[in-house]
N, C-alpha and C positions, 0 to 999 in steps of 0.2 A: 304245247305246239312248237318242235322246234322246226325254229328260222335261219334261212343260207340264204347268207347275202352274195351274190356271186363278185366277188371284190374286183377278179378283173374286169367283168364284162362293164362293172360301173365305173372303172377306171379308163379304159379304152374308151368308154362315150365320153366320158370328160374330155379326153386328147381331141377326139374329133371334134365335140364343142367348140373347144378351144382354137381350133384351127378355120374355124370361120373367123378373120379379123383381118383389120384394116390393114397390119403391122405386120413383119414378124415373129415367131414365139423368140422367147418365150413372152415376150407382151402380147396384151389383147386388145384390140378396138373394136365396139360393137356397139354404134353410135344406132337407139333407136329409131325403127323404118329405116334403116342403109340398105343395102345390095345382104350387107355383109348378115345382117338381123333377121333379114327376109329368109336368106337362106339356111337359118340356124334356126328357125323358127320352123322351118320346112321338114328339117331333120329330126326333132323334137314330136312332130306330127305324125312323122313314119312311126316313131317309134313308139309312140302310146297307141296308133293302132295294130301295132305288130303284136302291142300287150296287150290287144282285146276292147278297149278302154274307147267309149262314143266318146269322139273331140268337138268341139266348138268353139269358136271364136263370136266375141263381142266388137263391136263400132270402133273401140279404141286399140280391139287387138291381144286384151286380155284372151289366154288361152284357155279351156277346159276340157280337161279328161277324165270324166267318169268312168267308174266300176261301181257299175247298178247291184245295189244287193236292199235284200228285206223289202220293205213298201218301199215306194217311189214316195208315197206319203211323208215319211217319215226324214226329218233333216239330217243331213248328210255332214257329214264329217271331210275336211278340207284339210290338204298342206299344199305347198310350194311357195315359190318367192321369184325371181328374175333374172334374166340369162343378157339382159346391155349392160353393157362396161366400158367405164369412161376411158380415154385417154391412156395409152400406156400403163392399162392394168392387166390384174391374174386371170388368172382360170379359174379361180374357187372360189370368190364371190357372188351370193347369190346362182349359180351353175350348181352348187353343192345342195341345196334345198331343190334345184327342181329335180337333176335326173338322180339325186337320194330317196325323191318322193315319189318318182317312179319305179325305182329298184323296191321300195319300200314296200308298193303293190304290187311288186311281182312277186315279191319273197313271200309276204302273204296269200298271194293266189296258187304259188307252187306248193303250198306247206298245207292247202286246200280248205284253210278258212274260209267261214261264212259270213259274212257279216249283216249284219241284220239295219244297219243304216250304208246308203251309199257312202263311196268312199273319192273324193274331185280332188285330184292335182292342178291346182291353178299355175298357168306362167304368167306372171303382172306385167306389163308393159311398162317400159322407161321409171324402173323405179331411181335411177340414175339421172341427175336432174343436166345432164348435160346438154342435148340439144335445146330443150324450151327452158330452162334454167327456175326448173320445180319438179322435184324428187316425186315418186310415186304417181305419178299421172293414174296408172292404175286400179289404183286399189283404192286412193282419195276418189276417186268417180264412183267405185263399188259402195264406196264406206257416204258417200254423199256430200262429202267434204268439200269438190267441186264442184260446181255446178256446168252446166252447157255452152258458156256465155266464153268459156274457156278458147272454146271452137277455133275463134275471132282473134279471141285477146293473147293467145299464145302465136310466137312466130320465133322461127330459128335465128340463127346469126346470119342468114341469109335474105331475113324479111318473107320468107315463107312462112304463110299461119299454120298452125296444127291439122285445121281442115281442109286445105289441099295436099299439105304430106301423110297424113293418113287415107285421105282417099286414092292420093298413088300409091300408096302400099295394100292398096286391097281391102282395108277399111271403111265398109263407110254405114251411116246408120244416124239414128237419133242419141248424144250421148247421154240428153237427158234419162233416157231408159236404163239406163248400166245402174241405178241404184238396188242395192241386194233388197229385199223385201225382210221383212225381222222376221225371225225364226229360220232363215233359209239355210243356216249351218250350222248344226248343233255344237260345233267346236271346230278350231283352224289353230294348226302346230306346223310352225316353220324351223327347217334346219337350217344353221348358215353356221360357217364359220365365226369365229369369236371375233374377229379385229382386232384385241386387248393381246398382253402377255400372261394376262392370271392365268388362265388353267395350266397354259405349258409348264409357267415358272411356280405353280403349285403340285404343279404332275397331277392332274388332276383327269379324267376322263371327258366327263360334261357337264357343260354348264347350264343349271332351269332356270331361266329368265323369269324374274319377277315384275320387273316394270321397265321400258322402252322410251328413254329421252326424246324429246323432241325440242326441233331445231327453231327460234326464232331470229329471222335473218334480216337487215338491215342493210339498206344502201344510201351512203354517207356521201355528200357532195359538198366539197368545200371551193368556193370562189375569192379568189385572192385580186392580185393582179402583177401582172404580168414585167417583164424589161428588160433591157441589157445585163446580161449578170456583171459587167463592171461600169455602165451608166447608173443602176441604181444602188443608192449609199445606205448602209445598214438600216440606219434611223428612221428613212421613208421605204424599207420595205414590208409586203404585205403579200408575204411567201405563203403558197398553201400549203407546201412539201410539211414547212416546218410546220404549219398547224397539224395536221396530219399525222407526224411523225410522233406530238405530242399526246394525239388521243388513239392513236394505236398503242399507247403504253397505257395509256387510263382505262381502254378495254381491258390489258392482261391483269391492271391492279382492279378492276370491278370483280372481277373473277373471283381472283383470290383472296381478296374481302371476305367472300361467302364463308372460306374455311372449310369449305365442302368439298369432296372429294368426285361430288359428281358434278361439280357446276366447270365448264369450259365456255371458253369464250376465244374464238379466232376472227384474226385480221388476216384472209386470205387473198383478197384483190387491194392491190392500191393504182390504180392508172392514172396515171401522173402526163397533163398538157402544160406547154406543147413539148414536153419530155425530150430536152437538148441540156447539153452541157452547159452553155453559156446564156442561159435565157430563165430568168428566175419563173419558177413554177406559178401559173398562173390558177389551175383547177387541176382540183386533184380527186378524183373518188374512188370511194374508202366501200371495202362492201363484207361484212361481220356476221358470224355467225355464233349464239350462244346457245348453250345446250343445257337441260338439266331431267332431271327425273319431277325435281318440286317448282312444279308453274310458277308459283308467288314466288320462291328464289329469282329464276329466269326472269321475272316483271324485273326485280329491281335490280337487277345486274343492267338489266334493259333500260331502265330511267337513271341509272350511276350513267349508264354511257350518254344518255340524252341530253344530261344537266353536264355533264364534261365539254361535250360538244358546242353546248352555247357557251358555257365562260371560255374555253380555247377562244375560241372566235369571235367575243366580243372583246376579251382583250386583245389581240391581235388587231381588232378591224375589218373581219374579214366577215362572208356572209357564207350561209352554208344550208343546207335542205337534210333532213331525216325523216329517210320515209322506211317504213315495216315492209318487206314483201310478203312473209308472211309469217305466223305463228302459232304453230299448233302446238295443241295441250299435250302432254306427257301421256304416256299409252300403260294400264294396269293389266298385269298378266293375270289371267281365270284362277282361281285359285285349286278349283279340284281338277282343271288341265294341271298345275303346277305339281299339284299331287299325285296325277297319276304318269306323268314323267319323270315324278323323284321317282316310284314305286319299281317301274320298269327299271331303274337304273340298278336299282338296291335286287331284285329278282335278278339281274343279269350280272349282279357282282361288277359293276361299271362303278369306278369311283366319282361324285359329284360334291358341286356344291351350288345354291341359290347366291345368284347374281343381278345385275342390271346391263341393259344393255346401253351401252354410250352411243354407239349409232342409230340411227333410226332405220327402218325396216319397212316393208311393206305392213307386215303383223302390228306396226301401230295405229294404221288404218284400219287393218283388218278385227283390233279387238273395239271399235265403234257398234261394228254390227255383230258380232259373234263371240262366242268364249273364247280366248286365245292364247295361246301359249308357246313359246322359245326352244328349242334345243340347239345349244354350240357347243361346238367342237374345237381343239386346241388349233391354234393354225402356228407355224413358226415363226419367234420372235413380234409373236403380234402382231407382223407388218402385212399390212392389205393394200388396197389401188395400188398396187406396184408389181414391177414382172415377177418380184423374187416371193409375192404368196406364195404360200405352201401349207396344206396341210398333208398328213402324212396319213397312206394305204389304210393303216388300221384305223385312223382317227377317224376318217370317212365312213368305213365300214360300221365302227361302232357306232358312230350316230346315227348310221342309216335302221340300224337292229332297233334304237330305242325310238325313234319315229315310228318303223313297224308296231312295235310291243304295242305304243302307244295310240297309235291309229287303230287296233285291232281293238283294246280296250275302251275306246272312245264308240267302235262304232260297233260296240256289242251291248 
């Protein structure tokens, strides 16, 4: 069955993608439910019905577009991933797995495959934890991971809950209902960009995801106290800065304890009161993220930083709260999706290799309820969230072929 992928026509929707945003290019802002989301979301709709494909939307905004083939009986084979982007980032994050998984279906509709199970392009809602400050809202409601209760308990940096901004954005519904039912997809392969250097600095074509780290993240509040930075004298101070300073190093040494090459551990927020030059830091919090493939690693990177925490602060004097925001388990790629993505690769003469994926994904949710499996693509120098992503015409193209190959064999 040969397959044309039309490079530019999926190059040009990227550009227009892309140019729904807050900023301009080459950064992107597409902060979920904005002006800017709604409208990109809008364009996304046109275009899966231009390609035939019944759309739908769920309560939280999850998109679907189906291409009905074989029994309606019969479970349906799924890709995509999500189109918001935090802050002064690319164009190829997550935008590459959805209108890839769209071109994916076209190339196979035009080349006049049948497929004998459907075939749904999901776009997942805020897998970007920027507005409500928890990644995947999406696909954690599909996968059951969240519950309803969310509604309420989610609210932006404006004090707005999840359930009045999704209902101004044309959402609205019971979110308890968005859980997938078991069996409802006999298999889900997401394209995304790599985020890493391997494939490029391997020259490598693609990479088959085996297992998907997941994030357990921490918010650290340390209470000191407060004073003149030159009324109070070394001996009676009770600096939170300095505690702080001290166990954002004990974070990076918990890490690399491990010896592992998958375990990271980041201090990316520190918000420092009453943050003046001349006024010893009184509260300081600290907010951490540790990553791994192996859960039982991730615990004890987690409890090194916990027992770090309390000795900083009891010798010091100081008093301090650690609380988990959350902690999900590390996500296992399907084994015969793995195989039959190596297959298409080795048929198409695409050079690969099995990998892990260090970010997390919607497809970590998604492999709860379903078979699931990775494909990435090189992006340049590794670098992602930033305007200078990049991946390049053919890199795109080729991963869009082995999606295809692979959706077609999934749903035959």
């Amino acid at each position: 069955m040969p397959l044309i992928i039309e490079q530019g026509l999926l190059l040009s929707e990227l550009e227009t993608l892309a140019s729904f945003s807050e900023v301009p290019p080459p950064a992107v802002t597409r902060i979920v439910f904005s002006e800017q989301d709604l409208r990109a979301r809008n364009y996304l709709k046109q275009l899966c019905a231009a390609a035939g494909l019944n759309v739908r939307e769920d309560a939280i905004g999850n998109t679907f577009a189906r291409w009905t083939g074989g029994s309606e009986e019969a479970a349906a084979v799924a890709t995509g991933s999500h189109i918001d982007a935090i802050p002064n980032a690319g164009r190829y994050d997550g935008t590459v797995g959805v209108l890839g998984g769209l071109e994916a279906i076209r190339a196979l509709r035009r080349a006049g495959f049948q497929p004998k199970r459907s075939i749904e392009l999901i776009i997942f809602t805020s897998e970007e934890p920027t507005r409500f400050g928890i990644g995947c809202l999406g696909s954690r409601l599909l996968a059951g991971s969240l519950d309803a209760s969310i509604d309420v308990e989610l609210s932006d940096v404006g004090g707005r809950r999840l359930r009045q901004v999704r209902n101004e954005a044309g959402f609205r519904g019971d979110l308890a209902r968005l859980l997938i039912p078991a069996g409802h997809y006999s298999g889900f392969v997401e394209l995304h960009i790599e985020q890493g250097p391997i494939l490029e600095r391997e020259k490598l074509s693609i990479g088959v995801v085996t297992a998907i780290a997941a994030p357990a993240s921490l918010r650290i509040t340390i209470e000191g106290e407060g004073g003149h930075a030159g009324g109070v004298l070394m001996p009676d101070r009770r600096d939170a800065l300095c505690a702080a300073a001290e166990l954002i190093l004990a974070v990076e040494s918990a890490a690399k304890a491990t010896q592992a090459i998958d375990t990271v551990a980041t201090t990316g927020v520190c918000n420092v009161f009453p943050s003046a030059v001349n006024s010893v830091p009184s509260r300081v919090q600290l907010e951490v993220d540790i990553r791994d493939i192996d859960g039982d690693r991730r615990q004890c990177v987690l409890e090194e930083i916990r027992q770090a925490a309390t000795g900083i602060c009891n010798r010091r004097g100081l008093r301090h709260e650690l609380r988990i925001v959350n902690a999900d388990r590390p996500g296992t790629c399907d084994p015969e999706v793995i195989e039959t993505i190596a297959k298409a690769c080795t048929d198409l003469k695409l050079s690969y290799k099995q990998m892990v994926s260090r970010a997390y994904h919607d497809s970590l949710f998604m492999s709860r309820v379903a078979p699931t499996g990775m494909v990435f693509i090189p992006c340049r120098a590794g670098v992602s969230h930033r305007p200078d992503e990049y991946a390049s015409p053919d890199a795109i193209a080729d991963g869009t072929r082995i999606l295809a190959e692979t959706l077609a064999r999934l749903a035959s």
